[in-house]
C-alpha positions in Angstrom: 62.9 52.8 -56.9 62.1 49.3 -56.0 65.4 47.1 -56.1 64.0 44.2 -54.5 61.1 42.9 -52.5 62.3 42.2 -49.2 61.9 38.6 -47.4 59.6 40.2 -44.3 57.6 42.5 -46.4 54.9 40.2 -46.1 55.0 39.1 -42.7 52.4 38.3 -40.6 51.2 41.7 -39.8 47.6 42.6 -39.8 47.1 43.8 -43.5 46.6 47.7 -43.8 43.6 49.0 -45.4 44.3 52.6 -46.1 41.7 54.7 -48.6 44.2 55.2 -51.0 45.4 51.3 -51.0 41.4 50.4 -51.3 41.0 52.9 -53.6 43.6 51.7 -55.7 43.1 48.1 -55.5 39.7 48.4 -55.9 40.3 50.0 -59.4 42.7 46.8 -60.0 40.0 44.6 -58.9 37.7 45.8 -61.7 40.0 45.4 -64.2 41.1 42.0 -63.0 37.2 40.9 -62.7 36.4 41.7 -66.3 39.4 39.6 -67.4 38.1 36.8 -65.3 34.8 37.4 -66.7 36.0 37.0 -69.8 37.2 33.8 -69.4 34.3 32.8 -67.3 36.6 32.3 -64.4 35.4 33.2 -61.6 34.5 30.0 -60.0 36.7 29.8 -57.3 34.9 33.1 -55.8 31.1 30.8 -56.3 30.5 31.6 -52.7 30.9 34.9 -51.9 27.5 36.2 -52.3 28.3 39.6 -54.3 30.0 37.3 -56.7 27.4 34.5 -57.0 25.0 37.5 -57.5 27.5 38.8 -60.8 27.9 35.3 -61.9 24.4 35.1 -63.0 25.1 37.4 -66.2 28.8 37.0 -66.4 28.3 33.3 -66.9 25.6 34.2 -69.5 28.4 36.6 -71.1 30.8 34.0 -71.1 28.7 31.1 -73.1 28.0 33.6 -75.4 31.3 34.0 -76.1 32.2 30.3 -76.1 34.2 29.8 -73.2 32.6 27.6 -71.2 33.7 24.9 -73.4 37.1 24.5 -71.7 37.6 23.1 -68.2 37.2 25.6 -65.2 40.9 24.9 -64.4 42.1 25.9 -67.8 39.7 28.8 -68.2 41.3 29.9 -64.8 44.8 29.1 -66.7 43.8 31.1 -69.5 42.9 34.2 -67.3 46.2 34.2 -65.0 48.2 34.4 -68.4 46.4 36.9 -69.5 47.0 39.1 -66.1 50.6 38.5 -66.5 53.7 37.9 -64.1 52.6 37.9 -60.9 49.3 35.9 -61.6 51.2 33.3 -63.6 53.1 32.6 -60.4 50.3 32.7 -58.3 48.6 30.5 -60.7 51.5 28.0 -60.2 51.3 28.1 -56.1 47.8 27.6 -56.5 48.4 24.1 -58.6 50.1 22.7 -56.3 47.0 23.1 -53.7 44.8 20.1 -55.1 43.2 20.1 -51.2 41.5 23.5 -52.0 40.5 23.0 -55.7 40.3 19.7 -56.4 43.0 17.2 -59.1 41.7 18.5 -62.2 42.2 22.3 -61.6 45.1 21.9 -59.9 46.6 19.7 -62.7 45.3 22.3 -65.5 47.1 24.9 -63.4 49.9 23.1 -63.1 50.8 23.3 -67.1 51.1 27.7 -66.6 54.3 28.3 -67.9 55.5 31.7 -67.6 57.2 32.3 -71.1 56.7 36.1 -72.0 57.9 37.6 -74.7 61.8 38.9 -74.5 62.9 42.5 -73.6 65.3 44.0 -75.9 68.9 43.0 -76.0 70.4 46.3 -75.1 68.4 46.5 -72.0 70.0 43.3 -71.2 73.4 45.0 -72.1 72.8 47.8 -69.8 71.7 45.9 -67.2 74.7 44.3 -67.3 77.2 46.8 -67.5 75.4 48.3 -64.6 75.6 45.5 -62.3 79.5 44.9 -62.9 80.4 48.7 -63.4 82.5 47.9 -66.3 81.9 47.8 -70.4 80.1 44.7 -71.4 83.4 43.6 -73.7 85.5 43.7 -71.0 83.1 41.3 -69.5 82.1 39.0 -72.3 84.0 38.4 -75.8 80.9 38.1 -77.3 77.3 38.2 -76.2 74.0 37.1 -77.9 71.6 39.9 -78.2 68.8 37.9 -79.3 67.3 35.6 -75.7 67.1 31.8 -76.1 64.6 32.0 -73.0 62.5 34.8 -71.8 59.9 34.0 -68.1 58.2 36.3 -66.0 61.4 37.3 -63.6 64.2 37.3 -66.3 65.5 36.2 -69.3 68.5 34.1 -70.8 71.2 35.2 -73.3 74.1 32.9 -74.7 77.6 34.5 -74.3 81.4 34.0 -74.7 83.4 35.2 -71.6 86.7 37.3 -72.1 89.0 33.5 -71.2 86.8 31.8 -74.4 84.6 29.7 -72.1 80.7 29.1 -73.2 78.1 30.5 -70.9 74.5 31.3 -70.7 74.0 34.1 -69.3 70.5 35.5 -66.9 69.1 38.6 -66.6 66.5 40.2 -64.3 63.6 41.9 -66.4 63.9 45.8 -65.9 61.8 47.1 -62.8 60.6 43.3 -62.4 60.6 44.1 -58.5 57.8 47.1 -58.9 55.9 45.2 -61.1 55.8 42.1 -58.5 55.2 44.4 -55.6 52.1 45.8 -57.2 50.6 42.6 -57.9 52.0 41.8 -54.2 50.5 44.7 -52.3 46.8 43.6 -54.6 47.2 39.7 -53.3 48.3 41.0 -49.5 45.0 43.2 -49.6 42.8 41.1 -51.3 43.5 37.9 -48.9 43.1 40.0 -46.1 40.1 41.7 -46.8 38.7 38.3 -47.5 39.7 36.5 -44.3 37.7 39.9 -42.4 34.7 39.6 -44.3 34.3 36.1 -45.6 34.7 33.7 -42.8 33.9 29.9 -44.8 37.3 31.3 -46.7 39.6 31.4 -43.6 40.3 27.6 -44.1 42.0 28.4 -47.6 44.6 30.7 -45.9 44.4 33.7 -48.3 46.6 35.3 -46.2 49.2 32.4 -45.9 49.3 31.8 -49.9 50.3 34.9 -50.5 52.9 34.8 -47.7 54.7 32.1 -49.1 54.1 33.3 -52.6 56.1 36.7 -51.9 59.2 34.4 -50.2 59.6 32.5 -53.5 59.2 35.6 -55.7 61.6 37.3 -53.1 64.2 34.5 -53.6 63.9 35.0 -57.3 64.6 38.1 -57.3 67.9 38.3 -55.7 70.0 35.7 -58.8 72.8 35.3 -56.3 70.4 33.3 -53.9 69.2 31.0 -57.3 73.4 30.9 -57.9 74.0 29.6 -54.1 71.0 27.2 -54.8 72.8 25.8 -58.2 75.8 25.8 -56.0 74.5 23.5 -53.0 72.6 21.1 -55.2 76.1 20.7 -57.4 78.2 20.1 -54.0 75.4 16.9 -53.5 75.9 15.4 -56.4 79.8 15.7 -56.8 81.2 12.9 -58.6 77.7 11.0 -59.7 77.7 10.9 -63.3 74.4 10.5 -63.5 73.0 13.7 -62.4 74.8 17.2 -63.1 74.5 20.8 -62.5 75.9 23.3 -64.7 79.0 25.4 -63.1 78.4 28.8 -61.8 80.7 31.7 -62.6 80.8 33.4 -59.5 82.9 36.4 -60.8 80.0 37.3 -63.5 77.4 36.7 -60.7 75.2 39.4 -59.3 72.0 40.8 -57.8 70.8 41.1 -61.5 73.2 38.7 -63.1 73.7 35.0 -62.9 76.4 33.9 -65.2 76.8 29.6 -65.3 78.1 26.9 -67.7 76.6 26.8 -71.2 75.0 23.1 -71.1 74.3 21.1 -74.4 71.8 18.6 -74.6 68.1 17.4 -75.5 65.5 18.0 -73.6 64.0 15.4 -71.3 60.4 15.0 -72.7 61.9 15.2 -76.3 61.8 11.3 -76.9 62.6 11.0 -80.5 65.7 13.7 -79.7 66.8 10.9 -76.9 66.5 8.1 -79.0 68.5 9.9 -82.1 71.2 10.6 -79.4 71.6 7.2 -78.6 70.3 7.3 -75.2 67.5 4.6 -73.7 64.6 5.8 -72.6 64.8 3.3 -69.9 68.4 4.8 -68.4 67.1 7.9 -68.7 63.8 8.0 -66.5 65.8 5.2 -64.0 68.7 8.3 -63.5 65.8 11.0 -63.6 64.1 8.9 -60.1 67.4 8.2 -58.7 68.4 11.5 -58.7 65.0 13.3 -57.7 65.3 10.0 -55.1 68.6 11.4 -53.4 67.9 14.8 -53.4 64.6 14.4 -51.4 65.2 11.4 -49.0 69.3 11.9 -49.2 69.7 15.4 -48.8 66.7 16.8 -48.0 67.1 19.4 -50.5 65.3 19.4 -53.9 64.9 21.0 -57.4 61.1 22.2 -57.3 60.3 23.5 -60.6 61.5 20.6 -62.9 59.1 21.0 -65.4 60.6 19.6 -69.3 62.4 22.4 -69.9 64.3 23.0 -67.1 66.0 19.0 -67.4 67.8 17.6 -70.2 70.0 15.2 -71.1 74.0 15.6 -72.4 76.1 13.4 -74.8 77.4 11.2 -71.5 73.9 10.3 -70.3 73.9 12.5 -67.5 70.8 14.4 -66.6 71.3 18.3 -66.3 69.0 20.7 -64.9 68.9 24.5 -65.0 67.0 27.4 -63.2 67.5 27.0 -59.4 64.7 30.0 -58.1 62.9 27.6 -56.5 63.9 25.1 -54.1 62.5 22.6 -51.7 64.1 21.6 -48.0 62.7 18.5 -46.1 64.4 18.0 -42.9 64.9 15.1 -40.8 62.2 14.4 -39.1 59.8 15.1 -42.5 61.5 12.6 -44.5 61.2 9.8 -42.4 57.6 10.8 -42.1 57.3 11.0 -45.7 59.2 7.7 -46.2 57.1 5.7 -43.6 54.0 7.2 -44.9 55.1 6.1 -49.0 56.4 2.6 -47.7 53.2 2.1 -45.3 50.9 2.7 -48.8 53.1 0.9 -51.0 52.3 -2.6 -48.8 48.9 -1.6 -47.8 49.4 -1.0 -43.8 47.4 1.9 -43.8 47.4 1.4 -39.7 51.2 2.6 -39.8 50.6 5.2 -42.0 48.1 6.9 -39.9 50.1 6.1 -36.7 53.1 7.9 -38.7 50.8 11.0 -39.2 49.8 11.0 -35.3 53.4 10.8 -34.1 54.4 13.6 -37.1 51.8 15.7 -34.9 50.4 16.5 -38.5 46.9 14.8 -36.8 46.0 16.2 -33.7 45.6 13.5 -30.9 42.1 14.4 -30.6 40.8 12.2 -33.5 40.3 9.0 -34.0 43.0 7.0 -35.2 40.6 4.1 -36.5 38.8 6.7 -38.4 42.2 8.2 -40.0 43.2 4.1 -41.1 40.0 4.2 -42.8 40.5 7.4 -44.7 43.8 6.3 -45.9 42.8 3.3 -47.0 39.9 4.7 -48.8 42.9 6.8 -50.3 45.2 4.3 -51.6 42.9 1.4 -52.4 41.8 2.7 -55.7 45.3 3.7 -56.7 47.1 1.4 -55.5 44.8 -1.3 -56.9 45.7 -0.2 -60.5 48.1 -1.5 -63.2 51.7 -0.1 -62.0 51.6 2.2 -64.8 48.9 3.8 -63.8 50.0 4.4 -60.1 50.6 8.3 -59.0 52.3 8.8 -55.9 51.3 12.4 -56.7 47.7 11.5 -56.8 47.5 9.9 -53.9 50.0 12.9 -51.8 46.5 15.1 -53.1 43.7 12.8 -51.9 45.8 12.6 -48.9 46.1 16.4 -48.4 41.9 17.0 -49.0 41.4 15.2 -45.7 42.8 17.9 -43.9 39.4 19.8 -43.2 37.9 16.8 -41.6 41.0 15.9 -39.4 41.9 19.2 -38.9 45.3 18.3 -40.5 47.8 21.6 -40.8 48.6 22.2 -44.4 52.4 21.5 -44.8 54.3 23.8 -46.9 56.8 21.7 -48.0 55.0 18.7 -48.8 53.0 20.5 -50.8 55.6 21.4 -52.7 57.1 18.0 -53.4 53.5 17.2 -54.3 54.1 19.7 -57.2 57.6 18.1 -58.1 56.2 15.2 -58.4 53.2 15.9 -60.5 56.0 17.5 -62.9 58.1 13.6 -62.7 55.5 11.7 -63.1 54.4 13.9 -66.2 57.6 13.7 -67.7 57.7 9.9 -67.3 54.2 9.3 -69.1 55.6 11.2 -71.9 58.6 9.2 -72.1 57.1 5.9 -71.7 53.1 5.2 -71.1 54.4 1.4 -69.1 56.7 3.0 -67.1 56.3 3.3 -63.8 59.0 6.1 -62.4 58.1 5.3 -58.2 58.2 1.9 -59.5 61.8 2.5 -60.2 62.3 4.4 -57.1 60.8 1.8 -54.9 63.9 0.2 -53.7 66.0 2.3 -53.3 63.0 4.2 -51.8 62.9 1.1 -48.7 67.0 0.5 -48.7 66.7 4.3 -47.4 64.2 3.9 -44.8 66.1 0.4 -43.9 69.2 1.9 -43.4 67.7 5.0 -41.5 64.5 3.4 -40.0 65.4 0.0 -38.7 66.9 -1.2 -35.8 70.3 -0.9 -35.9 69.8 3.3 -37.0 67.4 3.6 -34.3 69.8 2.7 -32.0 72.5 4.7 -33.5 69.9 7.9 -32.9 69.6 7.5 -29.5 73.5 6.7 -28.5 74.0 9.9 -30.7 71.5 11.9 -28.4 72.8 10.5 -25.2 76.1 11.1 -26.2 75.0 14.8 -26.9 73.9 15.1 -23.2 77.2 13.6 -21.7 79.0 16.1 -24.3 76.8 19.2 -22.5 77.8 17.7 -18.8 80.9 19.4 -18.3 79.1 22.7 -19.8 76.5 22.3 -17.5 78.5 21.6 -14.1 80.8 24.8 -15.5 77.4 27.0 -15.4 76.7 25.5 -12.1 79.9 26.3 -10.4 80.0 30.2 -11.9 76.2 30.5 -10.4 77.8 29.1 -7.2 80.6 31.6 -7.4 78.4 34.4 -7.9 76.1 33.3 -5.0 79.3 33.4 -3.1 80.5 36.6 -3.9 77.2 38.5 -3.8 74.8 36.6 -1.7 71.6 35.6 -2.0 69.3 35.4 1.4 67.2 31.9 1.7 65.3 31.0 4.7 65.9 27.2 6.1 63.0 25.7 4.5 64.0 26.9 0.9 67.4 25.9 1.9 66.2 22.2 2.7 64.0 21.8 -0.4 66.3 23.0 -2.9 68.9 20.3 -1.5 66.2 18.0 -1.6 65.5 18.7 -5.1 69.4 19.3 -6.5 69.5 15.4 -4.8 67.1 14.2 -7.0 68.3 16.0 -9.6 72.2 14.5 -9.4 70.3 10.8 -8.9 68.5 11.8 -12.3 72.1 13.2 -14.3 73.5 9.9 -13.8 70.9 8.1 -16.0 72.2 9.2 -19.3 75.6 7.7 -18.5 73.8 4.0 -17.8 72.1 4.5 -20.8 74.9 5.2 -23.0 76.3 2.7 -21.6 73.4 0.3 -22.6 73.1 1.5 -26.0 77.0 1.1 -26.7 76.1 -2.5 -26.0 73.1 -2.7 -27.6 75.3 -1.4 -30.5 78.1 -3.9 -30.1 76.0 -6.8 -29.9 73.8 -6.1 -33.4 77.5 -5.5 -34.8 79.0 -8.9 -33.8 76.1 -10.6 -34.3 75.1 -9.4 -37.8 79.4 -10.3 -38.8 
């Protein structure tokens, strides 16, 4: 039996294509094609030719039935909740690729929310007795039966542990893993069957969609990763009382388990609910940007599936979220890409954004530069020339990602992902309040960031810290140095004269060249000492 789907099972290994996989998969396929049919959803597959050929009747099938009424993005929507699980979650990857099928699908995509209906209550029961080994009442004083929450990978129970504290309480769905590696295994085989045969769809990365769709559901599958994730997110925000994570009980916590602190609150897009509470709607969405603010630019570490009812608000004020399965990481280098690039559109010098992207690498050195500043300003013009209400950083991270084909761009991961959490923000803040701009809030603290970590004074910093890091490795080097020389001594090594005399020659230049580092940290120290006294 499938316990869990491991990280590498969907590495990137030529796909297999065994008679008994096609065979199987093929069957699948049918099934999954009439459902698509259906819903007269099979647009995105308007190219192959086989399919163009079918769409001829199934398109005639589905105005019959009255569905070509809706959107193509929320027939699509309609049709991956309908397939279930694993479609729902592909469904969700997919929103969050606006360069592939364009703003409106991805945004109709984007509202999938994978609420199935609950398991029973025992099973829950089981399940947890199995995990911990031990009767559930020696456990819990008192466990709900009856789920407050119930997704695709588990579901949520309120309970009462054994010292009287409150908890909620998460459960794996029973054999969750098969069911995802099934849908899996169809994805793997589909996308790479589709990259053999259908070359125009190569650009789309079939095969890399699924990838990174099988390491999120991976992650999800394993609650003690989604408990560590709770855990780091809670150690960044210790002491602000703006922004809180509920407590994990580590002793409840399992593969199949995730036991955490029962939270009490309204939920973020229930305005009404806020006001009744007491709270402004004003604090609330300026906490909600400060905090998505630190952890992208601050920590590089972010909540990615904060969708309304995964954030809400408690008596103090203090915004809480819940469900930790997936999360985004931005290093370094990335955020001070992403924080030029957001500061460079934000007053209009679309030349430094594009140099940002060619020194990012992210535009190959090949194209024109000129050509890119006109692109993004053909970007953020028409959205940032709108009423600050109406401005979506999220918007504009999509236009920005469709250029990729023509500037042979290479689809980041991550941003793509932040593109998503943003959408989700920027949704919640139009719900809250129409006039309020959420970036707009952002903005300064935003350009304090890239002040304090982009100008002068931390560019210097930077570079005294990576010269002192190469006087720190000296004495490690010179240490490697002598043991080679010891071991030359001891065992020998034959070198006719010449070699002898160039290899001096060179180690010469070489010890001229290790002295540099120590003039320049000597510089920068300086450089350093003078912006100090002179700034005081």
């Amino acid at each position: 039996m499938l316990r869990s789907i491991p990280l590498g099972a969907f590495d990137a290994a030529p796909p297999r294509f065994g008679l008994f996989r096609s065979w199987r998969n093929l069957v699948r396929l049918a099934r999954i094609g009439l459902t698509l049919t259906r819903h007269d959803a099979l647009f995105p597959f308007a190219g192959v030719p086989v399919v163009a050929f079918y769409l001829r009747f199934a398109g005639l099938f589905a105005r019959r039935r009255g569905r070509s009424a809706a959107r193509p993005g929320q027939r699509l929507a309609a049709a991956l909740d309908e397939l279930g699980p694993g479609f729902i979650k592909l469904g969700q990857l997919l929103s969050t690729r606006a360069d592939l099928f364009g703003e409106e699908i991805a945004a109709d995509l984007a509202r999938l929310q994978d609420r199935l209906p609950a398991f029973p209550g025992a099973a829950a029961r089981a399940a947890i007795e199995l995990e911990f080994g031990q009767p559930l009442a020696s456990i819990f004083q008192s466990f709900d039966e009856n789920a407050i929450a119930a997704a695709s990978i588990a579901q949520v129970h309120f309970a009462r542990t054994t010292e009287g504290r409150d908890v909620a309480v998460k459960v794996l769905r029973p054999r969750v893993a098969e069911a995802f590696a099934r849908d899996l295994d169809l994805f793997s085989w589909l996308a790479g069957l589709i990259e053999r045969v259908y070359a125009p769809a190569r650009r789309l990365k079939p095969v890399e969609i699924v990838r990174t769709l099988a390491e999120i559901v991976a992650f999800e599958m394993d609650l003690r990763f989604e408990a560590a994730a709770a855990s780091e997110l809670a150690e960044n925000f210790a002491g602000d009382p703006c922004f809180r994570v509920p407590r994990i009980d580590w002793s409840r916590t399992g593969h199949n388990v995730l036991t955490l602190e029962r939270i009490e609150g309204v939920r973020i897009d229930d305005r009404a609910g806020l006001i009744a509470a007491g709270h402004r709607i004003d604090d609330v969405l300026a906490k909600a940007a400060g905090a998505f603010f630190n952890q992208v630019f601050r920590d590089g570490f972010f909540h990615a599936d904060l969708h309304p009812g995964n954030m809400f608000v408690d008596a103090s004020g203090a915004i809480v979220v819940v469900d930790f399965g997936i999360m985004g990481r931005l290093d370094r280098t990335t955020r001070w890409y992403l924080a030029d690039m957001l500061v460079g559109f934000l007053v209009g010098d679309y030349r430094r954004v594009a140099e940002v992207h060619f020194a990012a690498g992210y535009v190959p050195s090949t194209r024109s530069i000129d050509a890119f500043t006109q692109a993004c300003r053909a970007i953020g013009e028409p959205i940032l020339g709108r009423p600050l209400q109406e401005i979506s950083v999220a918007r504009l991270l999509a236009q920005l990602f469709q250029v990729t084909e023509q500037f042979d761009m290479e689809t980041q991961p991550q941003l793509l992902l932040l593109q998503k959490t943003m959408v989700l923000i920027e949704g919640v803040g139009r719900r809250l309040d129409p006039e309020i701009n959420i970036w707009a809030m952002a903005r300064p603290l935003i350009e304090t960031w890239v002040r304090d970590n982009r100008g002068l004074e931390a560019q210097l910093r930077e570079r005294f810290e990576t010269v002192a890091d190469t006087v720190a490795r000296l004495p490690r080097m010179i240490e490697k140095l002598e043991n080679f020389v010891d071991d030359v001594s001891r065992d020998g090594i034959l070198l006719h004269a010449e070699s002898i005399a160039s290899q001096a020659e060179a180690q010469a230049k070489r010890a001229y060249l290790a002295v540099i580092p120590l003039y320049l940290a000597a510089a920068a120290l300086l450089a350093i000492a003078g912006v100090l006294v002179f700034r005081h």
